[in-house]
C-alpha positions in Angstrom: 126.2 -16.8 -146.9 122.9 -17.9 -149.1 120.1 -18.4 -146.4 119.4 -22.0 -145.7 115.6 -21.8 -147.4 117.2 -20.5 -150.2 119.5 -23.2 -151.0 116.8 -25.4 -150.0 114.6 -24.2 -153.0 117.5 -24.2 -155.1 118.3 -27.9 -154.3 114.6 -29.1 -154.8 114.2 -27.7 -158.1 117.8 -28.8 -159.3 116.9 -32.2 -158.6 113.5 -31.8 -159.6 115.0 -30.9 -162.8 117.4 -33.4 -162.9 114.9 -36.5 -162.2 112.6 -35.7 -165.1 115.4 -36.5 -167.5 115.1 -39.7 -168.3 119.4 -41.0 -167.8 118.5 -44.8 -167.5 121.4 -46.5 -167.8 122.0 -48.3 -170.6 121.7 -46.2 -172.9 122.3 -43.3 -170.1 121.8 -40.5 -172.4 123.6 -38.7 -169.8 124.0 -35.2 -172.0 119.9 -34.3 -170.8 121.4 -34.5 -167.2 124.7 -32.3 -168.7 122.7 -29.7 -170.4 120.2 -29.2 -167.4 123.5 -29.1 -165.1 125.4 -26.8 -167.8 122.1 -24.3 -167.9 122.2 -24.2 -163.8 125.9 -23.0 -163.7 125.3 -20.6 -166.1 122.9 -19.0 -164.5 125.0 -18.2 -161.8 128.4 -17.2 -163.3 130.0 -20.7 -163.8 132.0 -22.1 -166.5 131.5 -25.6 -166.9 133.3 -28.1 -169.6 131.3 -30.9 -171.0 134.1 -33.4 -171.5 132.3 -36.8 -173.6 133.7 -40.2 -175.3 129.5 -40.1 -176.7 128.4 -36.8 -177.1 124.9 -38.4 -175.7 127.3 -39.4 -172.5 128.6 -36.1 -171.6 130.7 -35.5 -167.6 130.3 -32.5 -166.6 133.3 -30.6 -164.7 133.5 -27.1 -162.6 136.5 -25.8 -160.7 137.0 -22.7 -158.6 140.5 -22.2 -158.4 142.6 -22.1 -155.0 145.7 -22.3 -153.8 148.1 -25.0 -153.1 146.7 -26.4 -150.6 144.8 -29.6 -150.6 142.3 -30.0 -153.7 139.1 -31.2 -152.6 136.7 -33.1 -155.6 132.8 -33.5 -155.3 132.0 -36.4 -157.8 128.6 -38.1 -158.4 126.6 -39.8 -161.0 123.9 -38.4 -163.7 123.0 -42.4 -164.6 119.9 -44.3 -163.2 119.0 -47.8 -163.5 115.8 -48.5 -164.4 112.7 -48.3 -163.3 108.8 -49.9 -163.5 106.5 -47.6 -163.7 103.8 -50.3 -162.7 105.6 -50.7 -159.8 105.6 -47.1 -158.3 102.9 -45.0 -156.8 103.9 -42.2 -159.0 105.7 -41.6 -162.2 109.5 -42.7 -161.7 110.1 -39.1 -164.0 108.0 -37.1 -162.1 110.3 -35.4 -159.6 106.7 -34.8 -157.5 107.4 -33.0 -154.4 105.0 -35.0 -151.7 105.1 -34.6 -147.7 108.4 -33.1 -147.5 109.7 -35.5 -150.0 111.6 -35.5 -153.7 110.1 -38.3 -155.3 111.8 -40.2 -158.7 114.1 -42.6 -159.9 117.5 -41.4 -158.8 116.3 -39.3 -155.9 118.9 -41.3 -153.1 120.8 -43.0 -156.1 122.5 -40.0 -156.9 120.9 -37.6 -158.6 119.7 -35.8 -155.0 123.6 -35.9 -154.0 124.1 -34.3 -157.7 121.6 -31.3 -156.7 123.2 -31.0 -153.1 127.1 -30.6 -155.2 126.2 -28.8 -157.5 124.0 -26.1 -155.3 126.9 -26.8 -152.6 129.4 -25.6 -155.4 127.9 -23.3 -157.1 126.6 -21.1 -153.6 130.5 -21.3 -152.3 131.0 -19.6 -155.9 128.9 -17.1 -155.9 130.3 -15.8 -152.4 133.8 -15.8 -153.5 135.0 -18.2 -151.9 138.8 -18.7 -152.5 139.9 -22.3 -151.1 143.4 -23.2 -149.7 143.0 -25.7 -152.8 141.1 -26.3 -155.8 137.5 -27.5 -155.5 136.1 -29.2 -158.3 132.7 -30.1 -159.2 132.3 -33.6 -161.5 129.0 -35.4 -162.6 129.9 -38.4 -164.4 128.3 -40.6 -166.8 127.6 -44.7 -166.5 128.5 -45.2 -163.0 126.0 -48.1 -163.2 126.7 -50.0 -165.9 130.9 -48.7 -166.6 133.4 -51.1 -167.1 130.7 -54.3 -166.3 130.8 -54.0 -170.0 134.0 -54.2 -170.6 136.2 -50.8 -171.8 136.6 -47.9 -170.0 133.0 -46.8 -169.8 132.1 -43.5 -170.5 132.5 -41.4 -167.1 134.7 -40.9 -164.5 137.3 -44.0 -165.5 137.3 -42.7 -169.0 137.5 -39.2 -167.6 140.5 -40.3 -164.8 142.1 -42.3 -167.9 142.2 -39.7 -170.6 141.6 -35.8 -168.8 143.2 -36.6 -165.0 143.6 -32.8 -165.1 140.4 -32.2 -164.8 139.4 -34.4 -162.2 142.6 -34.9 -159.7 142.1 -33.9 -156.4 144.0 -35.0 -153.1 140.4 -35.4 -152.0 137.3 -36.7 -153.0 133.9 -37.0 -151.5 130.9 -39.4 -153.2 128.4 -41.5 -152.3 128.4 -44.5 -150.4 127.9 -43.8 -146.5 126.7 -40.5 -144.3 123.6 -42.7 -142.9 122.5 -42.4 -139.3 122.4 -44.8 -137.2 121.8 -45.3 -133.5 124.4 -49.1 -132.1 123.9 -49.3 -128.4 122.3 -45.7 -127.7 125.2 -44.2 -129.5 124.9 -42.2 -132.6 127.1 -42.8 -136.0 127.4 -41.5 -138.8 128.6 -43.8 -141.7 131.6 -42.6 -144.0 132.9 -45.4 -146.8 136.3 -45.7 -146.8 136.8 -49.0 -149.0 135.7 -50.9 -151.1 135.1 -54.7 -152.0 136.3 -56.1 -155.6 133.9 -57.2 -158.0 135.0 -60.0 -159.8 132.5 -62.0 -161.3 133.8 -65.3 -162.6 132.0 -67.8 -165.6 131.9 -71.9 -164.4 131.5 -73.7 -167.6 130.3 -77.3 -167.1 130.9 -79.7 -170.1 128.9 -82.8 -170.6 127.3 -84.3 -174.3 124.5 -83.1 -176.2 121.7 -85.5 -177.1 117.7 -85.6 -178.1 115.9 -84.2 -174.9 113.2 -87.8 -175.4 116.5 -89.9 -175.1 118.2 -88.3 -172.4 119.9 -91.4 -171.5 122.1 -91.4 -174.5 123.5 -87.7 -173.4 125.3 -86.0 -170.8 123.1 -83.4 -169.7 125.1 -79.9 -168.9 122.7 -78.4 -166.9 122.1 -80.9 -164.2 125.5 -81.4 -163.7 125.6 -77.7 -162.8 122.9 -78.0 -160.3 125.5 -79.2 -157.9 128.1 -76.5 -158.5 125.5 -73.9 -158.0 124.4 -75.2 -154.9 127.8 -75.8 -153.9 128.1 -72.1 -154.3 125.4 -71.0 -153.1 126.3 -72.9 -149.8 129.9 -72.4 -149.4 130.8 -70.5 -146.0 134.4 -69.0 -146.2 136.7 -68.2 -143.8 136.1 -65.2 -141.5 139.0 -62.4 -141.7 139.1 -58.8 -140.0 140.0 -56.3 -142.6 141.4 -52.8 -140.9 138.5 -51.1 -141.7 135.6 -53.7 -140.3 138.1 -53.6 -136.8 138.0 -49.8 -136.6 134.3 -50.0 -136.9 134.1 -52.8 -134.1 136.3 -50.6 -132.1 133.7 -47.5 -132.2 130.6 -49.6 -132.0 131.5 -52.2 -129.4 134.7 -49.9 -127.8 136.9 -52.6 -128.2 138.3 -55.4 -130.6 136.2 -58.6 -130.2 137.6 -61.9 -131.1 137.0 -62.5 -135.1 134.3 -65.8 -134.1 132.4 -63.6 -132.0 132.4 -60.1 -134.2 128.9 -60.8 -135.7 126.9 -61.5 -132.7 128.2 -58.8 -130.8 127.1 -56.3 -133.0 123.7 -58.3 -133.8 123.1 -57.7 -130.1 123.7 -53.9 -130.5 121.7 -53.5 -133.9 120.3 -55.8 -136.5 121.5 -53.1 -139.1 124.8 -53.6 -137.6 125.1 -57.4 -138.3 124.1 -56.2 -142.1 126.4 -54.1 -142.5 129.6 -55.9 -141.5 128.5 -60.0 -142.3 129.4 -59.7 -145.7 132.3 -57.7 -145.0 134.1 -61.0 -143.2 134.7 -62.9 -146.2 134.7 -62.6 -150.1 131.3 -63.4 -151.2 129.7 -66.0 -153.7 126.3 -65.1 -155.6 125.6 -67.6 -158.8 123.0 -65.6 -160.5 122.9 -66.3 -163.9 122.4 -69.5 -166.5 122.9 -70.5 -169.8 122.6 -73.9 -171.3 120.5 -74.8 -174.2 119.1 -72.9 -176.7 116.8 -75.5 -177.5 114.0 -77.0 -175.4 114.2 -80.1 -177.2 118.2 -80.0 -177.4 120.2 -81.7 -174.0 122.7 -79.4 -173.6 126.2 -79.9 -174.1 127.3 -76.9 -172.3 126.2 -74.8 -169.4 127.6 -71.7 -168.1 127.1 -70.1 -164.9 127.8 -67.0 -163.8 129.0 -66.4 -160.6 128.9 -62.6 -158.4 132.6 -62.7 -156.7 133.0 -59.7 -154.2 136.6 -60.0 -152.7 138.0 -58.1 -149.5 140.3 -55.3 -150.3 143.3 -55.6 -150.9 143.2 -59.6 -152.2 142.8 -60.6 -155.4 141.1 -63.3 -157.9 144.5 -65.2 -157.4 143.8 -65.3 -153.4 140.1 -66.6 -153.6 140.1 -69.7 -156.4 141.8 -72.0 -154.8 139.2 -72.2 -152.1 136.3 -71.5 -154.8 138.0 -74.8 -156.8 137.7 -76.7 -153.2 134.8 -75.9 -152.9 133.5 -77.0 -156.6 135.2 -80.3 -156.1 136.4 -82.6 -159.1 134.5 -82.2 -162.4 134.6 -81.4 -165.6 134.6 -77.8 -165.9 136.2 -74.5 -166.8 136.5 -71.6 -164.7 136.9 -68.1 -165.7 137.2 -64.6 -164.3 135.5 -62.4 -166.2 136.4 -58.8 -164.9 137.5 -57.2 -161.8 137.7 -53.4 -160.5 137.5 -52.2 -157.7 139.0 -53.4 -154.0 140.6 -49.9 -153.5 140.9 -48.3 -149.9 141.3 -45.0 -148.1 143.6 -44.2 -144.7 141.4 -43.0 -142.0 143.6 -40.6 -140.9 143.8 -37.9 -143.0 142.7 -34.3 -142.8 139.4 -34.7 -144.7 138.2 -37.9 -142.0 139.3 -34.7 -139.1 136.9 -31.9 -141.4 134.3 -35.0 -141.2 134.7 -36.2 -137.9 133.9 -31.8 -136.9 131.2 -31.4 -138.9 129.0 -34.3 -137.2 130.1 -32.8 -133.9 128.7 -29.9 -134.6 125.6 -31.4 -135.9 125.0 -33.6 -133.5 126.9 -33.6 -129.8 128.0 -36.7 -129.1 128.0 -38.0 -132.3 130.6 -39.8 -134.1 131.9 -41.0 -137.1 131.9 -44.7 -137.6 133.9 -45.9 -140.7 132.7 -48.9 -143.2 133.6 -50.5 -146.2 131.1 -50.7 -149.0 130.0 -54.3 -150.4 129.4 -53.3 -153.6 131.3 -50.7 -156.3 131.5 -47.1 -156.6 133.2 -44.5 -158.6 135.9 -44.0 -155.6 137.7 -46.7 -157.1 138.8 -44.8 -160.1 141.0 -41.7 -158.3 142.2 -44.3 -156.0 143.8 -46.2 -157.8 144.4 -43.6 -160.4 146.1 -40.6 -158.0 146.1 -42.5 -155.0 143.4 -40.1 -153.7 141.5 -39.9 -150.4 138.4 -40.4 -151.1 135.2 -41.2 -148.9 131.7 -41.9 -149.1 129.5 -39.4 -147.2 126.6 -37.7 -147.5 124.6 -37.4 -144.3 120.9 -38.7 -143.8 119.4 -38.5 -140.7 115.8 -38.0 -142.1 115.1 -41.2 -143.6 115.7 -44.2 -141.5 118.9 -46.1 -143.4 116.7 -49.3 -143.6 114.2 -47.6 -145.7 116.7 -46.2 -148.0 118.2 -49.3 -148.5 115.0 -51.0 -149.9 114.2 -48.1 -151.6 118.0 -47.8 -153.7 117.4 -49.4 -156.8 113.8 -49.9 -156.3 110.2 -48.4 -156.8 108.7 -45.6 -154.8 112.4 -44.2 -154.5 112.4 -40.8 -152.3 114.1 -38.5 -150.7 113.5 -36.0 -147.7 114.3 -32.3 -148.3 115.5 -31.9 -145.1 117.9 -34.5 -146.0 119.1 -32.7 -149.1 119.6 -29.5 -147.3 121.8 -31.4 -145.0 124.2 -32.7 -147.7 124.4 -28.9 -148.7 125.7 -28.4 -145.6 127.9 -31.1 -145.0 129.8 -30.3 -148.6 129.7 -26.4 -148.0 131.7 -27.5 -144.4 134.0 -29.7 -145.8 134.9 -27.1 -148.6 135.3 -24.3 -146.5 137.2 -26.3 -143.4 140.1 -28.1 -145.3 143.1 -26.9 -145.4 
């Protein structure tokens, strides 16, 4: 086995490497992130197919063969979003290596968990290891932009949609938990087993267009969608206990709570806690967008507001406007879904949540596994509902504090401790080698 300080080196620079290239998505330009990716493998013995719909948007794909036992798929993201270089204390493209630190846009948000695969892969290669199944290595394009727009996107859906040979697995393991944390003096580790729906949805309030220095003669749009949006912004829904929010009430608290008190009892244990499982009670109403006149002297006819809708696994659109339309009241308006993915989950049980549930033994004694389901959208969603495969969000972090990480996701100064990196090595080289 590669010597832990080696990997370590081979991880820093990798992502290092991998941070300097500019993959702000849009326009992604994912192919820099390919080609650095593509030139890795190769130095170490590995074919890798560069599968694109753009050929500026290229995947990336590895396999060591195995057996037929259970196929096991590492996938990530090569896409950023953007970044403010006013904002940060160092160049967002730097990849500077600071205090024990890999600093640079994509460092937690994923092109660190990229470098962790793909050293993770490539070292398991390089000693021969045979698998019981397949293990496949896939960095994907436009994870954060993707079907938002519409389409199939340009990574893994497009990938899942029009190779699934090259990327179907019984298992899969991405990004989305593996964060420490510490409820009541016991220690957790976070693995994402589900995921909420996005389905943003348009309101469209009519009224009459007029002069803006007569507005008495008009019906003006946009304060008659003041009300909607703060009767959005206010609504409260109904609390429900999805599987996945009772299992993790059941390892943090030890037992099931009743549904009214869920959220305090775990606000006593852990601020963090109450975070993590308040929006996962309810679907979720966020109006953040506006569009009325184009004109400032023009009342607007028109005026559309766009609405964030995250809805609980396993329900739908269908299940949530009726109470959205209660909630809006009588009026003259339209209301319109836009798009929805998403809303896929994941058993618990399974052989991969047992490799998982080992491997933070082992780290840590005592320490257990803690299951959540993520508020927002990953790439899980596409095997899921593609292949019905297992797939789970893990990638461990016990250097950084999981507060700091979440301010730091999708924002400046955006870091990320070797030791960290080193341990996501480890935790992917152990679920590899231990399945099956």
């Amino acid at each position: 086995m590669a010597a832990v300080s080696e990997l370590c080196d081979e991880a820093v620079g990798l992502l290092q490497a991998l941070i300097r290239m500019d993959t702000v998505n849009p326009p992604g330009n994912e192919t820099r992130a390919a080609d650095v990716l593509r030139a890795y493998f190769e130095r170490h013995g590995i074919v890798c197919e560069l599968p694109a719909k753009d050929p500026e948007r290229a995947n990336v794909v590895a396999r060591i063969p195995g057996g037929d036992g259970p196929s096991l798929a590492f996938i990530c993201h090569t896409d950023t979003v953007p970044a403010d270089s006013v904002e940060w204390q160092r160049s967002p493209w730097s990849g500077e290596l600071l205090d024990g630190e890999v600093w640079g846009r994509g460092a937690l948000d994923m092109k660190g968990q990229v470098a962790a695969s793909a050293v993770a892969f490539a070292s398991l290669s390089r000693e021969r290891f045979r698998p019981t199944g397949d293990v496949v290595f896939a960095a994907t394009a436009d994870e954060e932009v993707g079907a938002s727009n519409g389409g199939e996107g340009y990574g893994l859906q497009w990938l899942v949609n029009e190779h699934p040979e090259l990327v179907r697995t019984d298992f899969v393991l991405n990004e989305g938990g593996g964060e420490r944390v510490v409820f009541g003096g016991q220690v957790f580790y976070l693995c994402a087993v589900a995921e909420k729906m996005t389905a943003p949805f348009r309101l469209r309030v009519h009224g009459r267009s007029g002069h803006a220095s007569m507005p008495g003669i008009a019906d003006n749009a946009l304060v008659k969608a003041a009300r909607y949006v703060e009767a959005l912004g206010s609504y409260v829904p109904d609390l429900e206990l999805i599987p996945e929010v009772r299992r993790f009430l059941e390892c943090v608290l030890g037992e099931e709570p009743p549904l009214e008190e869920a959220l305090e009892r775990v606000r006593a244990l852990h601020p963090l806690a109450a975070e993590l499982i308040e929006p996962l009670l309810s679907f979720t109403l966020s109006p953040t967008m506006i569009d009325a006149s184009k004109t400032r002297n023009v009342i607007p006819a028109n005026c559309d507001v766009t609405v964030d809708c995250r809805i609980l696994p396993g329900r739908g659109p269908a299940d949530v406007e009726p109470f959205v339309r209660a909630a809006l009241g009588p009026g003259d308006y339209e209301l319109e879904w836009i798009d929805r993915c998403g809303g896929t989950r994941s058993p618990l049980d399974t052989p991969l949540w047992s490799v998982l549930e080992r491997f933070v033994a082992d780290l840590e004694p005592g320490a257990r596994v803690a299951p959540i389901c993520c508020s927002g959208f990953t790439d899980s969603h596409w095997p899921r509902e593609a292949f019905a495969t297992v797939a789970y969000g893990f990638f461990p972090m016990r250097s950084m504090e999981p507060e700091l990480a979440a301010r730091l996701i999708h924002s400046a100064d955006e870091r990320v401790f070797v030791d960290d990196l080193v341990l996501g090595v480890e935790a992917l080289r152990y679920a590899a080698t231990h399945l099956g």
